[in-house]
KOLGUKE-288681 format. One record per residue (C-alpha): residue number from 1; residue in one letter; x, y, z. Coordinates in steps of 0.5 Angstrom, whole numbers, plus 500, padded with zeros to 3 digits. Each point is the difference from the previous one (the first is absolute). Layout:
N
[atom NUM,'A',[X,Y,Z]];
...
! end
This chain:
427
[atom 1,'X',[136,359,948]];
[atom 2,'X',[495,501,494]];
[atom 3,'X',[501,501,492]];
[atom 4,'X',[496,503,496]];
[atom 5,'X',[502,494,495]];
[atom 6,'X',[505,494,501]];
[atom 7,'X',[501,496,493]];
[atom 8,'X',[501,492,503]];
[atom 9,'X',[504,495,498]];
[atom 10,'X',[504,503,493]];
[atom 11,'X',[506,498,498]];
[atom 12,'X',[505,505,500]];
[atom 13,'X',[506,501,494]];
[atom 14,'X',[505,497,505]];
[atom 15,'X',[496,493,500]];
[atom 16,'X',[497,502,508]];
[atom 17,'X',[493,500,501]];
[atom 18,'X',[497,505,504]];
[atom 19,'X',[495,506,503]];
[atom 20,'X',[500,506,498]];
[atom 21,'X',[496,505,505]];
[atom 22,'X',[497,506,497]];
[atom 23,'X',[499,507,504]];
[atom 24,'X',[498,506,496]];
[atom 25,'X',[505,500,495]];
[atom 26,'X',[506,497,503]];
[atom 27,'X',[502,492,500]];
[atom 28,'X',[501,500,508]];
[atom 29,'X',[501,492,500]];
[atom 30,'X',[503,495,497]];
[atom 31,'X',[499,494,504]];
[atom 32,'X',[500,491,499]];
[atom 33,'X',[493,502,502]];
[atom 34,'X',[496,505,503]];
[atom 35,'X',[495,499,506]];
[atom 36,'X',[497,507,500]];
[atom 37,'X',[493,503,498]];
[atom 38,'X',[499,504,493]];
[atom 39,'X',[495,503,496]];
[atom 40,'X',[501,496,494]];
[atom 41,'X',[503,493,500]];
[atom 42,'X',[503,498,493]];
[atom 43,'X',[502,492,499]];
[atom 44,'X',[506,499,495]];
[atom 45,'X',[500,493,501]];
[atom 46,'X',[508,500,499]];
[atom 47,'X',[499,504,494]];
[atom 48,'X',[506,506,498]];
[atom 49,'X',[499,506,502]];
[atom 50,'X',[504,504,497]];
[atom 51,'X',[502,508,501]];
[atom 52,'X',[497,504,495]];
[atom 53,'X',[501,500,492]];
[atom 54,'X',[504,506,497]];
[atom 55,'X',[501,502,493]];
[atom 56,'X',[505,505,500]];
[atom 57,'X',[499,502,493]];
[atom 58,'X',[494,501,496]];
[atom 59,'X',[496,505,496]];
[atom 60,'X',[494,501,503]];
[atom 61,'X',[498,506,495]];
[atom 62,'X',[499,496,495]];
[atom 63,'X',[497,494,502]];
[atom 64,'X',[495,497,498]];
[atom 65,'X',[500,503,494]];
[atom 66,'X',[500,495,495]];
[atom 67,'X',[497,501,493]];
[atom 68,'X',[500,508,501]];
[atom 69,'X',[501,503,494]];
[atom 70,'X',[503,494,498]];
[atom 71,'X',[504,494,501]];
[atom 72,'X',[508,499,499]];
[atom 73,'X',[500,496,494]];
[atom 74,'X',[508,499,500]];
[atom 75,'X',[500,498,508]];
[atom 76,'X',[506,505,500]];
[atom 77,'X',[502,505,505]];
[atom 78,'X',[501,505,496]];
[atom 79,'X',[493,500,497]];
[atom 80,'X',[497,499,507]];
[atom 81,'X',[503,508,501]];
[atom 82,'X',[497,502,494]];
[atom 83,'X',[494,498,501]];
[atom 84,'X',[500,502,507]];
[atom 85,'X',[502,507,497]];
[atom 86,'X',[493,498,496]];
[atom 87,'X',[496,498,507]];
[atom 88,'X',[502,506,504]];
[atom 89,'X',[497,506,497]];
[atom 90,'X',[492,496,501]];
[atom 91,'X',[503,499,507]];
[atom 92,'X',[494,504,505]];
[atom 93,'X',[501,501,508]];
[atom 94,'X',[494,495,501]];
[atom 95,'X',[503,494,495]];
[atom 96,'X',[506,501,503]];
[atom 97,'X',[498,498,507]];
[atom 98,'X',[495,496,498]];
[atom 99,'X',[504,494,498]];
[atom 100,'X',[506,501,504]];
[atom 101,'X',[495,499,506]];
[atom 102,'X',[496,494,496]];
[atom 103,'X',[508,498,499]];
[atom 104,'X',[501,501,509]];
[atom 105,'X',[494,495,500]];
[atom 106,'X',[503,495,497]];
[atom 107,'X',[507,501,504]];
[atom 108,'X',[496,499,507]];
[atom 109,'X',[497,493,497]];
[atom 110,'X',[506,498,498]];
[atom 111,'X',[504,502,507]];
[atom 112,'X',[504,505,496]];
[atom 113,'X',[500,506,506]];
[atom 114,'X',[506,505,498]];
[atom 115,'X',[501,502,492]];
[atom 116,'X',[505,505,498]];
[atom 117,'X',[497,503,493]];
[atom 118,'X',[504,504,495]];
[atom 119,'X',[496,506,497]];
[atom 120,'X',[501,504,494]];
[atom 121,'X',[503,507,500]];
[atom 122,'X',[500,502,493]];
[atom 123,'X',[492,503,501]];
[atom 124,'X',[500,507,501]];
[atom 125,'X',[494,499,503]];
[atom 126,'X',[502,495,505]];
[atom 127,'X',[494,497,500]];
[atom 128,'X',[502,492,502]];
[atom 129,'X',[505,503,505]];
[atom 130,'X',[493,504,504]];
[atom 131,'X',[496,494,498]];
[atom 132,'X',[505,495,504]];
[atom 133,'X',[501,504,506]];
[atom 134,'X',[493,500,501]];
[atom 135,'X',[500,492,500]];
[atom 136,'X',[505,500,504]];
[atom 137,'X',[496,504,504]];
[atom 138,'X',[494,495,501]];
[atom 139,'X',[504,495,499]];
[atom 140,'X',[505,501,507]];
[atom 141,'X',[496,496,505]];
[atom 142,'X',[501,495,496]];
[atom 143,'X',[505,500,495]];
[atom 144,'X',[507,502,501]];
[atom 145,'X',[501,504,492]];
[atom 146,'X',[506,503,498]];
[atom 147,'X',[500,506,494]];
[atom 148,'X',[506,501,496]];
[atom 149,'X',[502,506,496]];
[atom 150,'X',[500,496,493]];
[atom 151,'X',[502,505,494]];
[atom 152,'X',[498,494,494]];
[atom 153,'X',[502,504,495]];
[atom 154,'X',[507,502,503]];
[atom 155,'X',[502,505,505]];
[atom 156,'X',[505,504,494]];
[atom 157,'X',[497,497,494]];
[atom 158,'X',[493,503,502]];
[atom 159,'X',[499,507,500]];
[atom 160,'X',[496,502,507]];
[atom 161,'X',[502,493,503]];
[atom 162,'X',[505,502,504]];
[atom 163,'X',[495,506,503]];
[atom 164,'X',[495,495,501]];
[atom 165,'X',[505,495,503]];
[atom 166,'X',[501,506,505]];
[atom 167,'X',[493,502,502]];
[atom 168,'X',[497,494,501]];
[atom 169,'X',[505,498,506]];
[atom 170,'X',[497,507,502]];
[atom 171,'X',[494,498,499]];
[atom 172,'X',[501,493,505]];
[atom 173,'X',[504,494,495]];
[atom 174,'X',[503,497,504]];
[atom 175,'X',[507,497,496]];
[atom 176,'X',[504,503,494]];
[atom 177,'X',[499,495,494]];
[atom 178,'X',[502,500,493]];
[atom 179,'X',[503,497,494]];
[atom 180,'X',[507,502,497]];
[atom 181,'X',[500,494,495]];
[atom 182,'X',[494,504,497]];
[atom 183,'X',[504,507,498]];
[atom 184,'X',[502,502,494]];
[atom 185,'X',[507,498,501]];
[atom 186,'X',[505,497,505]];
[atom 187,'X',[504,506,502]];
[atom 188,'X',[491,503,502]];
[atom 189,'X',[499,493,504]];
[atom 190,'X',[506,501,504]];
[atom 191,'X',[498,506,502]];
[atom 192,'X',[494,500,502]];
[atom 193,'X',[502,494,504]];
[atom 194,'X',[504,505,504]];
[atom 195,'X',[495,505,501]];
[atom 196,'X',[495,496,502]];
[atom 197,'X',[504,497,505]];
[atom 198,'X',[502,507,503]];
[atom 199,'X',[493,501,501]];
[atom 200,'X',[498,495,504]];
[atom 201,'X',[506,502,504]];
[atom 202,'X',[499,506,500]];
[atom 203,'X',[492,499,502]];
[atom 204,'X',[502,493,504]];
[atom 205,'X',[496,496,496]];
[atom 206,'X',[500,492,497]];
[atom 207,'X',[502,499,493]];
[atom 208,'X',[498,495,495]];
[atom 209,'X',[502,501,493]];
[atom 210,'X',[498,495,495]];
[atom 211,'X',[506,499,498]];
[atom 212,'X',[503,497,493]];
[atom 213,'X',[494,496,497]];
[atom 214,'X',[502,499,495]];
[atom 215,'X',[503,494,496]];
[atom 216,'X',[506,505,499]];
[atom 217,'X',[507,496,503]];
[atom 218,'X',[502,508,499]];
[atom 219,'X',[495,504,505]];
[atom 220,'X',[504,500,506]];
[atom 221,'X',[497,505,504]];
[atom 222,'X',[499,496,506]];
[atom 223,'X',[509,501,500]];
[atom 224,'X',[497,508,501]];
[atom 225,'X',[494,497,505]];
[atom 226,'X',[505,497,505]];
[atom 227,'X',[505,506,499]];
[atom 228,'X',[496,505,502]];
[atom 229,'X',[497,496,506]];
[atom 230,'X',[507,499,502]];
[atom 231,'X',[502,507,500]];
[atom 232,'X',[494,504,503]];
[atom 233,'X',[499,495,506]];
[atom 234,'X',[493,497,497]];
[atom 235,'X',[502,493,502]];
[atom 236,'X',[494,496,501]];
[atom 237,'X',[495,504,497]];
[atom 238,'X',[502,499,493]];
[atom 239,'X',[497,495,496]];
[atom 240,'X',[501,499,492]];
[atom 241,'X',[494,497,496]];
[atom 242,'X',[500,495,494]];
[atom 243,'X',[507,499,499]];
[atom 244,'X',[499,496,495]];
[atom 245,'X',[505,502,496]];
[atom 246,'X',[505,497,504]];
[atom 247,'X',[498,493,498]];
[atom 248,'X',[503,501,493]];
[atom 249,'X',[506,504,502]];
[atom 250,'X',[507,496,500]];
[atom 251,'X',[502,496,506]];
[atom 252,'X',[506,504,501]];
[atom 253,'X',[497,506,501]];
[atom 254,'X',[495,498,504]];
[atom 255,'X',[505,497,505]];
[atom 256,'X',[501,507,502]];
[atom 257,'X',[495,503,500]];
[atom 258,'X',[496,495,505]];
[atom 259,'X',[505,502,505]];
[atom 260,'X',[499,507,499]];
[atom 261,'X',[493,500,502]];
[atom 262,'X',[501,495,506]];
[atom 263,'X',[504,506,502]];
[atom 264,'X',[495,504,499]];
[atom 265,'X',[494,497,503]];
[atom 266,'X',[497,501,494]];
[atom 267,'X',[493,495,499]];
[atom 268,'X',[498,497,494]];
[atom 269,'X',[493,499,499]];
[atom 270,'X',[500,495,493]];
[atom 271,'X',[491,500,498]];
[atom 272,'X',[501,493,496]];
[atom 273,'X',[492,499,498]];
[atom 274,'X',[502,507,496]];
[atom 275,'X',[507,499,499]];
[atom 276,'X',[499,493,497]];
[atom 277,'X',[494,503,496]];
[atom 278,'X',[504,506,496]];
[atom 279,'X',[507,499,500]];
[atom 280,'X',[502,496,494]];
[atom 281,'X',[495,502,496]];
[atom 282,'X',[506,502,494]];
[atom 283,'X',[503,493,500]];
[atom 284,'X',[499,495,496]];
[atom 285,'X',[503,493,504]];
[atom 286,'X',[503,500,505]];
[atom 287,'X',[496,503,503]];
[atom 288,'X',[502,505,505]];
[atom 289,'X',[495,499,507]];
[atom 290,'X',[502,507,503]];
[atom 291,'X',[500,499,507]];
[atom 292,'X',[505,502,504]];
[atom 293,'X',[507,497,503]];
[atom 294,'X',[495,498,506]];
[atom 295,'X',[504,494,503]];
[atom 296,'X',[506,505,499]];
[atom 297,'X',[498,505,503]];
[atom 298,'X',[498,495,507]];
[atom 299,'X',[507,497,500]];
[atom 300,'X',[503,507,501]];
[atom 301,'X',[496,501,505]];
[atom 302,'X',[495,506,496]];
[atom 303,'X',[493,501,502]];
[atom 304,'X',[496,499,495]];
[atom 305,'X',[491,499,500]];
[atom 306,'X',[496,498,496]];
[atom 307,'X',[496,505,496]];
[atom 308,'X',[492,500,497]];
[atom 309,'X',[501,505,494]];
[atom 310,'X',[493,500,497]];
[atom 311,'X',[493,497,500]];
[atom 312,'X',[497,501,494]];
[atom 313,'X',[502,506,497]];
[atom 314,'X',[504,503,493]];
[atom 315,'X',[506,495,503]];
[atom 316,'X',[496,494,502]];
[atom 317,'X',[494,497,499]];
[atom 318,'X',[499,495,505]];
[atom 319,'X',[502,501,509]];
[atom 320,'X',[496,499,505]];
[atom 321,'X',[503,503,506]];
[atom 322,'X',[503,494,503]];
[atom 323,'X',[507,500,502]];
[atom 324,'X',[500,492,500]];
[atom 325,'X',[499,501,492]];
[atom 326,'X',[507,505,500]];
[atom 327,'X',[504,495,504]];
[atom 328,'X',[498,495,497]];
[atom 329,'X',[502,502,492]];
[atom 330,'X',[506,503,504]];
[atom 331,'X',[502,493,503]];
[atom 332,'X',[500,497,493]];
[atom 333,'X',[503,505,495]];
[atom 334,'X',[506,501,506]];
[atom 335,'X',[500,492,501]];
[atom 336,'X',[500,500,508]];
[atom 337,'X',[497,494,501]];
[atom 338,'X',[504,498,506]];
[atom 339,'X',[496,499,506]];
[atom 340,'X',[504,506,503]];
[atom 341,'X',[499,504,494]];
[atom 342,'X',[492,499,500]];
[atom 343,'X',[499,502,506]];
[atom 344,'X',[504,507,499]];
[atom 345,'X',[496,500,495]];
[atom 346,'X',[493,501,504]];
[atom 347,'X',[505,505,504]];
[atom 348,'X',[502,504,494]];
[atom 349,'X',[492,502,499]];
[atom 350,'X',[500,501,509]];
[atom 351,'X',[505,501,504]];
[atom 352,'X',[505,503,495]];
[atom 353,'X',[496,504,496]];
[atom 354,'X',[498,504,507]];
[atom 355,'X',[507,500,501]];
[atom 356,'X',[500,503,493]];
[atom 357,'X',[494,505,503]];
[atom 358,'X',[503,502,506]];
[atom 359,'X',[494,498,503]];
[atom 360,'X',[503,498,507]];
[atom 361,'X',[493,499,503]];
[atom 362,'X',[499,494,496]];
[atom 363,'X',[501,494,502]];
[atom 364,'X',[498,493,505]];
[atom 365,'X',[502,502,506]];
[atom 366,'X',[499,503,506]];
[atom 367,'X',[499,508,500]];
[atom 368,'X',[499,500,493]];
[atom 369,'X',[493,502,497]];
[atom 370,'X',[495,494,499]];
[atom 371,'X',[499,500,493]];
[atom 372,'X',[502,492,497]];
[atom 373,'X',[497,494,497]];
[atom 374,'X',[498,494,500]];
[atom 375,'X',[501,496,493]];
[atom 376,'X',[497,492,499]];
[atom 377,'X',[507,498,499]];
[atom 378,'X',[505,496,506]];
[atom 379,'X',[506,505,498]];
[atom 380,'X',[503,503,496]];
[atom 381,'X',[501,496,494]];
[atom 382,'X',[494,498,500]];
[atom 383,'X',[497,506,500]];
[atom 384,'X',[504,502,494]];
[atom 385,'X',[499,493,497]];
[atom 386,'X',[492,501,500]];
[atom 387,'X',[500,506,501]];
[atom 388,'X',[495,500,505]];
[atom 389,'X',[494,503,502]];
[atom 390,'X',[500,506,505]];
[atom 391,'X',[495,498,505]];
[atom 392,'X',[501,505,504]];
[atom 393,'X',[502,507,500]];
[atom 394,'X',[501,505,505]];
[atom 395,'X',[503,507,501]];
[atom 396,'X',[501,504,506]];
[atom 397,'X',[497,495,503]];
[atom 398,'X',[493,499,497]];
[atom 399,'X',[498,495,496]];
[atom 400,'X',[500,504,493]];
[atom 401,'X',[499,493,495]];
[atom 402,'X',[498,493,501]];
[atom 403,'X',[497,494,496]];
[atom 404,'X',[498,492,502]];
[atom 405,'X',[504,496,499]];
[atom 406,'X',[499,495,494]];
[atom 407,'X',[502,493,497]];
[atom 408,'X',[498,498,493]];
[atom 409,'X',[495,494,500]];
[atom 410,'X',[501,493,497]];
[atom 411,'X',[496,495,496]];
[atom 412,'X',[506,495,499]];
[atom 413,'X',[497,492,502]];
[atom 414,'X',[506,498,506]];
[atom 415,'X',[502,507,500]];
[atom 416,'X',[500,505,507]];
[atom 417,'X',[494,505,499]];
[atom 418,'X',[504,506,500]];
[atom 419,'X',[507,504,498]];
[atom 420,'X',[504,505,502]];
[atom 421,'X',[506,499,497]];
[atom 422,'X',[504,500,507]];
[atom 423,'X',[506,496,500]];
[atom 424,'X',[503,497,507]];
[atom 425,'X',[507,496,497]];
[atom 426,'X',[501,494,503]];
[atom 427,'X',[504,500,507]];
! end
């Protein structure tokens, strides 16, 4: 038996350490060692190899963005919708898919292969939504990428949003989106939550709907979100994002309304480097962090992934596509220091998140596509824990990415001449 590419010696999530055989786009094998021909043989020397990192939200029409007309002052949401409603009129077709695709570039450095990007609506031109198809496009031999039909300014509270919301699902937009804490009132916000699950339902698509970002213990439209999956038989393809309103809710309360979204199978996708940036900002101390129940949220047995958000754009002035950045922020603010809950953390940036995608296709096993990575780390913590370089990417089983690896040099009299800052705990 040939392969067009094996990966020797990596370690696995699961502590084994394997090959992994390569043909066409499909892993075929998956073995303590394969003695087989190949086109190309790359040597893990017992580093991770990982499924593909997943973002499974993002803002791909704004990023990269930064400083364009100006910069949020406040750091607050609100001022960031305003300045996007600032930025979106200077917005060209060629700008557009000019920093998304420099933005996919990054992505495919950091093994970050499949993004569900939420896309504004309230544009009469739908000039994001043309661009990012386009992108997805050029991007499909490599990237797995997503569209969601995101009405920013609010499905009802804007004037042609809802038209728009409709004619870019007809256009291709993949996932019905929307923001019902952003309406004018609550009653206009639990409305829009339902007519937006009866068009996915009616068009069997996914939903995501940024749902209760907002440090308002009041905003519950994520009760309305769990319902309405429930009653039209949308389980599985819901998914409420943000849900920041949920940390300063009362505990009573939210002892009831997490059951009603593990019933639902709704997942929850928290955005912590976001979250913990503008959430809290009109507190004075204590202040609040924002993030979501997470370590709840696990316990009754919902889904929930970690989610980018932002890379330097009206919201966020920092990002560089890497998942290990957003797992890691997530691990600290959600205190899921456990070894156990560590290593969900790294799975919450891979394999949950591609749950969350529906993306059945990713995945180290046998028959499933051959895009994976190799990081400079043994495991999953430690992945985390250094957030380890990619030394190799590949996807669809072509090698897309890969750097040498690297130790710093030291000049220390007695001292070992290099360091990597790898741990292997004393037996």
């Amino acid at each position: 038996m040939t392969f067009d590419l094996i990966v020797k010696d990596g370690t696995l999530a699961d502590g084994r350490v394997a090959d992994i055989g390569i043909s066409g786009e499909t892993i075929t094998a998956i073995e303590p060692l394969i003695e087989a021909d190949a086109g190309r043989v790359i040597n893990a020397t017992g580093n991770l190899v990982s499924q593909p990192f997943v973002d499974p939200h993002f803002h791909m029409d704004a990023t990269l963005s930064y400083g364009i007309p100006r910069i949020n002052a406040s750091g607050t949401l609100l001022e960031g919708i305003a300045l996007w409603g600032e930025l979106k009129p200077l917005l060209t077709h060629e700008s557009v898919t000019e920093r998304a695709l420099a933005y996919c570039d990054w992505a495919v450095s950091m093994g970050l292969l499949a993004i569900r990007t939420h896309v504004d609506t309230c544009d009469d031109r739908l000039l994001a939504v043309e661009a990012l198809l386009d992108v997805k496009k050029t991007v499909a031999p490599y990237i797995d990428l997503q569209l969601v039909a995101f009405p920013q300014d609010g499905f009802y509270r804007d004037p042609t949003a809802r038209e728009n919301t409709l004619r870019a699902l007809d256009m291709g937009v993949d996932v019905v989106g929307g923001i019902p804490h952003f309406e004018r009132t609550m009653e206009d916000g639990r409305r829009s939550v339902t007519e937006l699950c009866e068009i996915a339902e009616k068009r069997g698509l996914m939903v995501d709907v940024h749902c209760d970002e907002t440090d308002d213990p009041m905003s519950r439209h994520i009760e309305q979100l769990a319902y309405e999956t429930q009653r039209l038989g949308l389980q599985g393809r819901v998914a409420g994002s943000h849900l920041t309103s949920m940390h300063s809710m009362d505990n009573y309360y939210v002892s009831k309304l997490l059951p009603l979204i593990a019933e639902a199978s709704v997942s929850a996708i928290p955005n912590p480097l976001i979250n913990i940036v503008i959430q809290g900002r009109h507190d004075t101390y204590p202040k609040r962090r924002g993030l979501t129940r997470v370590p709840e949220m696990l316990k009754h047995g919902i889904r929930v992934g970690w989610g980018q958000d932002c890379v330097l754009d009206p919201w966020y002035p920092l990002g560089t596509a890497d998942m290990l950045d957003v797992a890691f922020m997530g691990l600290h603010v959600a205190q899921l220091t456990s070894p156990a809950d560590m290593a969900h953390c790294f799975d919450m940036v891979t394999k949950v998140n591609a749950e969350i995608l529906g993306l059945d296709h990713l995945g180290l096993e046998v028959g499933k596509r051959a895009s994976l990575v190799v990081l400079d780390a043994g495991n999953r913590v430690e992945a985390l824990r250094l957030r380890a370089e990619r030394l190799c990417v590949i996807s669809r089983g072509k090698v897309v990415a890969e750097r040498e690896k690297r130790a710093t040099k030291l000049m220390l009299a007695g001292r070992p001449g290099t360091v990597e800052r790898r741990h292997t705990p004393p037996a």
